[in-house]
C-alpha positions in Angstrom: 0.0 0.0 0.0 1.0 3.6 -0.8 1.5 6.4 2.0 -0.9 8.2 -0.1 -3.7 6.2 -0.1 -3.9 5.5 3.3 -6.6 7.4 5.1 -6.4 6.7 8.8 -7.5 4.7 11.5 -11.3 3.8 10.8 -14.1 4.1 13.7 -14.6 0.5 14.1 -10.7 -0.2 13.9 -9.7 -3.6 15.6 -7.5 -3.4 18.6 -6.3 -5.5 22.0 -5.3 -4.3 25.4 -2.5 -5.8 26.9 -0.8 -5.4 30.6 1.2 -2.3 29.4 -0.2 -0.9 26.0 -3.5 0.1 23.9 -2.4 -2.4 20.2 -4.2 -1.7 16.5 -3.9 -3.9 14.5 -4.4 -4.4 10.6 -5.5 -7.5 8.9 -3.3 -8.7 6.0 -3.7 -6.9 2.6 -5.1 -4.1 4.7 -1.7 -2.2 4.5 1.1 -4.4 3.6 1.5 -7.4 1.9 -0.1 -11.0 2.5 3.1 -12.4 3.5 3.5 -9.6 6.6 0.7 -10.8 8.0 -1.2 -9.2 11.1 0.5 -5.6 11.3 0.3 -4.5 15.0 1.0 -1.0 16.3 1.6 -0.4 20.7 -0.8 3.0 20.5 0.5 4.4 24.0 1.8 2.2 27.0 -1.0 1.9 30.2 2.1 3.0 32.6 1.7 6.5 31.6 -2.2 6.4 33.1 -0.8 4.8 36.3 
């Protein structure tokens, strides 16, 4: 996928919470390749809330 024709994080965007961090994630083809599989992104880490 191109930079350009990304357009953001969607409203119903999938994500997990973990111990430590708020994670997005993609779902192949969504912005890379098949082969990359699951694209996950820490957000901001839960220790700064604490």
């Amino acid at each position: 996928m191109w930079l350009e024709q990304y357009k953001g994080i969607k409203p119903d965007q999938p994500f997990y919470v973990t111990g430590d961090a708020l994670h997005l994630y993609f779902y192949p083809y969504e912005i890379a390749a098949y082969a990359a599989g699951f694209l996950r992104f820490p957000v901001f880490s839960l220790h700064s809330f604490r």
